[in-house]
C-alpha positions as CSV (number, residue, x, y, z in Angstrom):
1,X,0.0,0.0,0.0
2,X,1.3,3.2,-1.2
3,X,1.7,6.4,1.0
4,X,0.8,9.8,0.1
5,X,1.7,13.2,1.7
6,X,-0.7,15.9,1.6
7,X,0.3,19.6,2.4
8,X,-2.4,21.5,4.5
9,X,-1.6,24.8,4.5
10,X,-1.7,26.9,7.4
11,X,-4.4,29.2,7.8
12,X,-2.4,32.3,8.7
13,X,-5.9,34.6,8.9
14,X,-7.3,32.2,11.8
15,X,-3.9,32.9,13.5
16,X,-4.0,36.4,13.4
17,X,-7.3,36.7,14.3
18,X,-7.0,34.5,17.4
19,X,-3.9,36.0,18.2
20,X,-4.9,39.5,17.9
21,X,-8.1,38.8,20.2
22,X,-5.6,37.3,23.2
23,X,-3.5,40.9,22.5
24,X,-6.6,43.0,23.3
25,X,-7.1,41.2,26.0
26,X,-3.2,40.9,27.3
27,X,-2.9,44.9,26.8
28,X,-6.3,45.9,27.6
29,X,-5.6,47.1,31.4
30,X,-2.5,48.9,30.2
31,X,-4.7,51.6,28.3
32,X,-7.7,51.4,31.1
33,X,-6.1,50.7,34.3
34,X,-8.3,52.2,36.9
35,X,-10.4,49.9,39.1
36,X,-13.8,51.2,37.6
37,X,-12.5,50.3,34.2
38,X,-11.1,47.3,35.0
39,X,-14.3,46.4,36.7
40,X,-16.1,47.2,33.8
41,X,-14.1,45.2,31.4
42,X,-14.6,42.6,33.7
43,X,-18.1,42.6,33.3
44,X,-17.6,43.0,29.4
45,X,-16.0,39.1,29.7
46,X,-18.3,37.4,31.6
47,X,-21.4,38.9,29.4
48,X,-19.2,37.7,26.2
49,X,-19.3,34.4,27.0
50,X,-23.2,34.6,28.5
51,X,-24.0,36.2,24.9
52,X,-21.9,33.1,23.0
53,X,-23.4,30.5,25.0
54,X,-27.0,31.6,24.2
55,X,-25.9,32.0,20.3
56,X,-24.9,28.6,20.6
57,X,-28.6,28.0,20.9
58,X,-30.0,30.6,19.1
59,X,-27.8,31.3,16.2
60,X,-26.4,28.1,16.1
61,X,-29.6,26.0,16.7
62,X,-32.5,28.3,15.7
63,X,-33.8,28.0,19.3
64,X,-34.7,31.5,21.2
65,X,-34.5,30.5,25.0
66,X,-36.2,33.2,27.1
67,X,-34.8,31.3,30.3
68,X,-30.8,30.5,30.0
69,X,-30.7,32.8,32.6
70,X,-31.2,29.7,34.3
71,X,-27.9,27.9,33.5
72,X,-25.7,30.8,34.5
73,X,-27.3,31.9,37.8
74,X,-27.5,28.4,39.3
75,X,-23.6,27.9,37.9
76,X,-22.9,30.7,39.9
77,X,-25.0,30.1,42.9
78,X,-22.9,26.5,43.3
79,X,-19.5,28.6,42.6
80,X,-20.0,30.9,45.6
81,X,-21.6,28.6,47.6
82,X,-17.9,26.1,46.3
83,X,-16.2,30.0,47.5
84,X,-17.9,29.7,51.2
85,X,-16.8,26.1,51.3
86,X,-13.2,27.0,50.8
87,X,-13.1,30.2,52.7
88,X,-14.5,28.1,55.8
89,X,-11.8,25.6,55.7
90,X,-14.7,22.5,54.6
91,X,-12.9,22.4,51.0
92,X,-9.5,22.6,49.4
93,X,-10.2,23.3,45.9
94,X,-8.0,26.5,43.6
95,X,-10.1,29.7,43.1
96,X,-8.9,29.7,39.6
97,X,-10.9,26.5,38.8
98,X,-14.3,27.6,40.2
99,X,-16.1,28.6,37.2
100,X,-15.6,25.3,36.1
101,X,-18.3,24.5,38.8
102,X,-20.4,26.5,37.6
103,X,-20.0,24.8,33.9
104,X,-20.3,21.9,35.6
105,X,-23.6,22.7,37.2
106,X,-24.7,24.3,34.1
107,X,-24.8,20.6,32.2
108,X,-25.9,19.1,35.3
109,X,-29.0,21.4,34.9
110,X,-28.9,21.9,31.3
111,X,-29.4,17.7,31.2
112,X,-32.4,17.8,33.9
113,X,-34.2,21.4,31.9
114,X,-33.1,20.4,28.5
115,X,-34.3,16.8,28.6
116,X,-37.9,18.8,28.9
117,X,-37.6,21.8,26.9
118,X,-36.0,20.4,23.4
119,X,-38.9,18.1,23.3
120,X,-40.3,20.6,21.4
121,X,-38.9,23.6,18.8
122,X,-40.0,26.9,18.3
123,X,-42.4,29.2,20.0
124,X,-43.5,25.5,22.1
125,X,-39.6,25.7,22.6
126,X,-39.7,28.9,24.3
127,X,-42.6,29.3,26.0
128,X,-41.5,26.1,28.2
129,X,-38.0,27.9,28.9
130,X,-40.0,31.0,29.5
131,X,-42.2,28.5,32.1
132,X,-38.7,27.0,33.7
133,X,-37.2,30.1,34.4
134,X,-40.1,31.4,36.3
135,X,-40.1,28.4,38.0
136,X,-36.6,29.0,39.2
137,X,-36.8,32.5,40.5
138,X,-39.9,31.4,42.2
139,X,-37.6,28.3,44.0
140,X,-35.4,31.0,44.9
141,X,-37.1,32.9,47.2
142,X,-38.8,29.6,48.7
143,X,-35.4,27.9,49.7
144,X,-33.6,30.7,51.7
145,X,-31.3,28.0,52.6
146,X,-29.4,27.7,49.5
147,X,-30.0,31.1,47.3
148,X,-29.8,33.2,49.8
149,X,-33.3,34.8,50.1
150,X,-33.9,38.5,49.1
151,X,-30.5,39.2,50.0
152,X,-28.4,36.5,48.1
153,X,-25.5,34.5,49.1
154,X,-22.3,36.5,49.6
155,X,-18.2,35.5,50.0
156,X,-14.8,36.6,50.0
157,X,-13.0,35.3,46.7
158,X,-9.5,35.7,48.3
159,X,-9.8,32.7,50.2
160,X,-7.5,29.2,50.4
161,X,-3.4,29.9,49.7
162,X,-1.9,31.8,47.2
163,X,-0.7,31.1,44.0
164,X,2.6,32.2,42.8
165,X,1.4,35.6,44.4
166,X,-2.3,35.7,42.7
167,X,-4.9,35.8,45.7
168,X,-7.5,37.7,42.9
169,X,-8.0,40.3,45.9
170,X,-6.7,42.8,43.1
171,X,-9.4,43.5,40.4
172,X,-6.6,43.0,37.5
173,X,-6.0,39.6,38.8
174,X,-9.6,38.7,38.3
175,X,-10.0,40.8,35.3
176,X,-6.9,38.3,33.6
177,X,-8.7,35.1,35.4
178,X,-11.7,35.8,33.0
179,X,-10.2,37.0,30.5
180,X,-7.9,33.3,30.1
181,X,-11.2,31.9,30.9
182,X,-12.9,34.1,27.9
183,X,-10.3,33.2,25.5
184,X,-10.7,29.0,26.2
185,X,-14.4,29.5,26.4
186,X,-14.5,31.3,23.1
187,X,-12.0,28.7,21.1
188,X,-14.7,25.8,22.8
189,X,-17.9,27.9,21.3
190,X,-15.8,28.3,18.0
191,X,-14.1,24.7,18.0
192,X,-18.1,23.6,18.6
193,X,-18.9,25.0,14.9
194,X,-16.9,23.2,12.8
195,X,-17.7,19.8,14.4
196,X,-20.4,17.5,13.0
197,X,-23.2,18.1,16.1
198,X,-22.2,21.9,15.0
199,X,-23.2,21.7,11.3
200,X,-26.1,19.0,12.4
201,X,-27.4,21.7,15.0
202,X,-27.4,24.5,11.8
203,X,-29.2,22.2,9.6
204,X,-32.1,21.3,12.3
205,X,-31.9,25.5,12.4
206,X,-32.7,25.7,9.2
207,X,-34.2,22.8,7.7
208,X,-35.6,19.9,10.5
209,X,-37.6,18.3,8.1
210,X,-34.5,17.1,5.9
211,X,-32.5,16.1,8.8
212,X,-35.0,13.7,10.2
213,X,-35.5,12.6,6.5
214,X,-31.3,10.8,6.3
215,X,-32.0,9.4,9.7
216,X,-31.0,11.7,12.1
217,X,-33.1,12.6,15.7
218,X,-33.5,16.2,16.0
219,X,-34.5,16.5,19.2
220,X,-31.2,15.0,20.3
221,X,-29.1,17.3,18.5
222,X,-31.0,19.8,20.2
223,X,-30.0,18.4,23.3
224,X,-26.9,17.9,23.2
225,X,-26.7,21.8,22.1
226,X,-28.3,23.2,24.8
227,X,-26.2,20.8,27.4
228,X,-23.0,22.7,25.7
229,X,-24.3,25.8,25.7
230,X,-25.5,25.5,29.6
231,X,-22.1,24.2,30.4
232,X,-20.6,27.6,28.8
233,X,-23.4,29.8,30.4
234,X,-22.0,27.9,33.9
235,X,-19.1,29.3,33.5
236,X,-19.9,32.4,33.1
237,X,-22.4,32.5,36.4
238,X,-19.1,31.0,38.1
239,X,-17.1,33.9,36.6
240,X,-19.7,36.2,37.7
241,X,-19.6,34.9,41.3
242,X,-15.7,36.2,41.7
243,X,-16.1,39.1,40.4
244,X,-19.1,40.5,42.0
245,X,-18.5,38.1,45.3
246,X,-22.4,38.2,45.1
247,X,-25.5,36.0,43.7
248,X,-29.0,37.0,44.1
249,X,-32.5,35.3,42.5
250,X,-31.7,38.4,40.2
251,X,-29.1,35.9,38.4
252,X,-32.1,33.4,37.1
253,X,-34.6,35.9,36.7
254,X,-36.2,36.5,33.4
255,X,-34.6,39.6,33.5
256,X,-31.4,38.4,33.0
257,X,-32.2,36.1,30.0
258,X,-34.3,38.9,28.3
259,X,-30.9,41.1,28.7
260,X,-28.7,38.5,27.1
261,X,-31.6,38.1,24.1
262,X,-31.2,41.8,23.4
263,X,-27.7,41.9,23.5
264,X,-27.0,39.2,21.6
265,X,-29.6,40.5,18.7
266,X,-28.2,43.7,18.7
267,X,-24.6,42.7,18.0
268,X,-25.9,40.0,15.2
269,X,-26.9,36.3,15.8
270,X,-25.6,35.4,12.2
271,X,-21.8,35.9,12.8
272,X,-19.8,34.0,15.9
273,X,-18.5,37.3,16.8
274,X,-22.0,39.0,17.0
275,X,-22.7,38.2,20.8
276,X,-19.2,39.9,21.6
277,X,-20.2,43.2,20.6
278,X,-23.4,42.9,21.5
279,X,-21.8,42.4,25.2
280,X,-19.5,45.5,24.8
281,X,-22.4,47.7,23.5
282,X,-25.4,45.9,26.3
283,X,-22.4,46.6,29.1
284,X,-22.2,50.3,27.6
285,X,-25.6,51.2,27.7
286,X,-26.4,49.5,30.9
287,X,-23.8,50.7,32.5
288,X,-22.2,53.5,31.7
289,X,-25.3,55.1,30.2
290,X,-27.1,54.3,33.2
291,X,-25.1,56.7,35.3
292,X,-25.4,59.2,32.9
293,X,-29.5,59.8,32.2
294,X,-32.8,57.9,33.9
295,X,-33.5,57.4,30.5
296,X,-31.5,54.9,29.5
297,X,-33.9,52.4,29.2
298,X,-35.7,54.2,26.7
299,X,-32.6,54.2,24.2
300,X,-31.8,50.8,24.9
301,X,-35.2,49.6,23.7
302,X,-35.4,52.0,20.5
303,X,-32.0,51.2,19.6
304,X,-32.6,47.5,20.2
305,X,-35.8,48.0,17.7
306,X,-34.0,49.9,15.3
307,X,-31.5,47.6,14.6
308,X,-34.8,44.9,14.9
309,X,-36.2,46.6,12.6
310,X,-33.8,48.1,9.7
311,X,-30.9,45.9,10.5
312,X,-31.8,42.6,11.6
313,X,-28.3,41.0,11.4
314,X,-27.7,43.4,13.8
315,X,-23.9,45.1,14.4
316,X,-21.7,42.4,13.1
317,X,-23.8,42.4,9.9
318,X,-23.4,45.9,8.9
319,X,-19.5,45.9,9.8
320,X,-19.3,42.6,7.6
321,X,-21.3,44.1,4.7
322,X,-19.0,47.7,4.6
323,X,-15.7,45.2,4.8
324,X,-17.2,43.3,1.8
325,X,-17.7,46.9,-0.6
326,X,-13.4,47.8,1.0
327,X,-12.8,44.6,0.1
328,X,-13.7,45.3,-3.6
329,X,-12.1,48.6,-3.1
330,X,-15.6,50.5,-4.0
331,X,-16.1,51.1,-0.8
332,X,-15.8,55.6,-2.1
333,X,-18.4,55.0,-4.4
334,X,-20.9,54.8,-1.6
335,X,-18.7,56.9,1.0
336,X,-19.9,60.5,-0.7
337,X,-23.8,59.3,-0.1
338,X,-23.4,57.4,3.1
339,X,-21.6,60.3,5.1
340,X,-24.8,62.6,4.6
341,X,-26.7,60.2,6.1
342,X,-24.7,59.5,8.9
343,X,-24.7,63.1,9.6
344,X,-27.8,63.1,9.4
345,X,-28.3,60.4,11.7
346,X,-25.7,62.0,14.1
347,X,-28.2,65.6,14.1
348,X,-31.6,63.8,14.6
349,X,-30.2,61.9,17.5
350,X,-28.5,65.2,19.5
351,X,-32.1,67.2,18.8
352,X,-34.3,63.4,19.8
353,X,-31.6,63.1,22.9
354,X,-31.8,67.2,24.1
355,X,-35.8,66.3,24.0
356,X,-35.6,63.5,26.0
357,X,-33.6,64.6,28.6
358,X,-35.2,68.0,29.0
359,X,-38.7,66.2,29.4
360,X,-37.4,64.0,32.0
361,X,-35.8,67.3,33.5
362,X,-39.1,68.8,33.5
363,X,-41.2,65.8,34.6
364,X,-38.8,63.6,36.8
365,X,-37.0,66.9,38.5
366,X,-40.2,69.2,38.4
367,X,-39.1,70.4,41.6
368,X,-35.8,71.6,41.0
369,X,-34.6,74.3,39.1
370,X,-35.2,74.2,35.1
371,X,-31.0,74.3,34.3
372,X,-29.3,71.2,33.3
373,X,-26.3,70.1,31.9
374,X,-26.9,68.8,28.7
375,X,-23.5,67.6,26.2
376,X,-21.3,70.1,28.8
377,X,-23.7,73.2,28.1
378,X,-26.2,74.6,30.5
379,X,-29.8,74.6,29.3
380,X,-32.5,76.3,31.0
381,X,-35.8,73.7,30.0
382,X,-38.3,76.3,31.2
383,X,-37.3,79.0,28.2
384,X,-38.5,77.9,24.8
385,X,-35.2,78.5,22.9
386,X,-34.1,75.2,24.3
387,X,-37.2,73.2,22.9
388,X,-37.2,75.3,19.2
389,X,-33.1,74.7,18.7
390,X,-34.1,70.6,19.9
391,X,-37.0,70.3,17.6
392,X,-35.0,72.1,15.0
393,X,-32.3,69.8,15.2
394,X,-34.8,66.9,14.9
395,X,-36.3,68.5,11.6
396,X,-32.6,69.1,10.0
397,X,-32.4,65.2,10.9
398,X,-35.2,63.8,9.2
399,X,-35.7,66.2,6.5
400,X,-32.1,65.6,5.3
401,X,-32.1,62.0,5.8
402,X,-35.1,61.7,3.6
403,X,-33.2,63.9,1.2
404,X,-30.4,61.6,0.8
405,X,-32.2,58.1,1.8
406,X,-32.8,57.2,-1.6
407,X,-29.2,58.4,-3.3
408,X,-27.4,56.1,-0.6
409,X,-29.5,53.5,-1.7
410,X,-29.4,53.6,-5.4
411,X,-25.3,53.9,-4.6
412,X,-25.7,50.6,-2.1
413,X,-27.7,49.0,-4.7
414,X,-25.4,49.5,-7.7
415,X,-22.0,48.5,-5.9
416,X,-23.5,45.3,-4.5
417,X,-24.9,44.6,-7.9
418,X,-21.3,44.9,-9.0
419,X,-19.6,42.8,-6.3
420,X,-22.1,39.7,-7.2
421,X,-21.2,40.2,-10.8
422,X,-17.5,40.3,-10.5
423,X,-18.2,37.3,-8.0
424,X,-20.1,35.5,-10.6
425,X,-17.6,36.2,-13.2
426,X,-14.6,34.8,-11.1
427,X,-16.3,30.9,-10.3
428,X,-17.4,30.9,-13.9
């Protein structure tokens, strides 16, 4: 029998990709280095690999879970209670291995909830996880004992004997602790796509029918998706327990899954990377913007349906389809049309924003004075110059991006009609 040597060649994009992402992560506290920031980055990791785990359903699978909430909270409520063991001398186990109890829990439970909920696909699909994770929160404030009560269930993550120096009492030692644990988890989620239950789960996704048809059982591969994914979303409740040393019933409350939906949605269930910048921007706004006006709920949810409405693909789809038109290099043609409308864009949202705000000053604040800071200039809400230059603003907005609505699209139109022909001419 004759031997043969095949070449493989290396695929140097992958490489630079992956190693790029482990960069950002390496050097990110060297450009934000204060606690607040590093906290917040933090955050940013262990929402990353919430959002990926729930794409591995939804994306992935074509099943929209209203309850994987479920999955991370209880992961996290048997890391911290794992934490209280150790710091009470009952349990000798390394603080850097405890979100692997959570992901452990997180299949544990995944097996018990999934075995029920992938009985059935689509809206019967989520109703029942809708059901489950209402049943949860409800168990939670009927066994005190184990979550915790109102209150939750506390600890101290600098607890059993230092590690070459690493006690995570620093918030940049935790912030590298998920940030290693981000980088593994995401290489698992992507590995998870090119194997055969991954390809099986995106053609029960798209076409169930046809897979049951050459003899496989889609409600297994469902399964055995969802166990994955809860063994990920573990790991990111147990990730979540060390760096907020707290876990309340808020952790398996519908809440919680109804965040990661939107986030995920907004940075673009099509592409792997979609949930990662979903969890940057859902950090961002609930966060950051939260500090800034009551009314960031209100711009979460219209931004949430604007990109529900005009891009569904969400972030990752319109970042995608501009690299696409560079790639072709005719990416000017559509640069001289698409800037107006940004602009555009950019004036209707200061004159929307400086409406908002100032009716919230006037209703919210009605007893205090009428003056408010508003983009670093004081505006008196009580004299109508305030509300004629906002509603001008808002006019210039619309009126200009009706104006030049139909010119970026004709432009879109005829560059994406000549990137499928040039496409078309290259394969034939």
């Amino acid at each position: 029998m004759k031997n043969t040597l095949t070449y493989k060649p290396i695929n140097l994009a992958r490489w630079i990709i992956w190693s790029s992402f482990a960069l950002v992560l390496i050097l990110a506290p060297f450009q934000f280095s204060s606690g607040g920031s590093l906290s917040l980055l933090s955050t940013m990791g262990t929402v990353m690999i919430f959002g990926l785990s729930f794409n591995m359903l939804l994306g992935q699978g074509g099943m929209l879970s209203f309850g994987h909430a479920v999955y991370s909270g209880l992961g996290a409520f048997f890391a911290i209670h794992t934490m209280n063991l150790i710091g009470n001398g009952s349990l000798n186990f390394p603080i850097t291995l405890i979100p692997l109890v959570g992901g452990i829990a997180g299949i544990l439970f995944g097996i018990l909830f999934g075995y029920v909920t992938t009985k059935k696909s689509g809206t019967t699909f989520s109703m029942i996880t809708l059901g489950i994770v209402e049943l949860v929160f409800a168990c939670s404030l009927m066994f005190p004992s184990f979550f915790g009560g109102e209150g939750g269930v506390s600890s101290n993550r600098v607890v059993g004997q230092a590690f070459l120096g690493i006690t995570y009492g620093p918030q940049i030692q935790v912030y590298y602790l998920i940030s290693f644990w981000l980088f593994i988890s995401t290489i698992g989620m992507y590995a998870f796509t090119q194997t055969p239950l991954g390809r099986l789960a995106n053609a029960v996704r798209d076409n169930p029918e046809r897979v049951e048809f050459i003899g496989y059982d889609t409600q297994w591969v469902r399964y055995l998706t969802l166990i994955l994914s809860a063994f990920f979303a573990g790991i990111s409740g147990g990730l979540s327990a060390i760096n907020f040393e707290i876990v309340s019933a808020e952790n398996v409350s519908a809440i919680r899954s109804g965040a990661v939906l939107l986030f995920t949605f907004i940075g673009g269930i099509g592409f792997f990377f979609g949930p990662m910048i979903g969890a940057i921007l859902g950090v961002v706004l609930t966060i950051i913007l939260s500090d800034i006006t009551k009314a960031w709920q209100l711009y979460l949810g219209l931004f949430f349906v604007l990109i529900v409405m005009y891009a569904p693909g969400g972030i990752a789809s319109i970042l995608m389809l501009n690299l696409r038109v560079a790639k072709y290099g005719l990416f000017g043609r559509i640069w001289s049309a698409m800037w107006k409308i940004v602009l555009a864009g950019v004036i209707f949202a200061i004159g929307f924003v400086m409406v908002i705000e100032m009716l919230y000053q006037r209703t919210l604040e009605s007893t205090q004075a009428g003056e408010m800071n508003l983009f670093g200039i004081i505006v008196d809400t009580k004299k109508p110059a305030a509300w004629l230059f906002a509603a001008m603003l808002v006019a210039i907005g619309v009126i200009a991006f009706l104006r030049y609505k139909n010119l970026f699209k004709q432009k879109w139109n005829e560059v994406n009609a000549e990137i499928e022909e040039q496409m078309r001419r290259a394969i034939g």
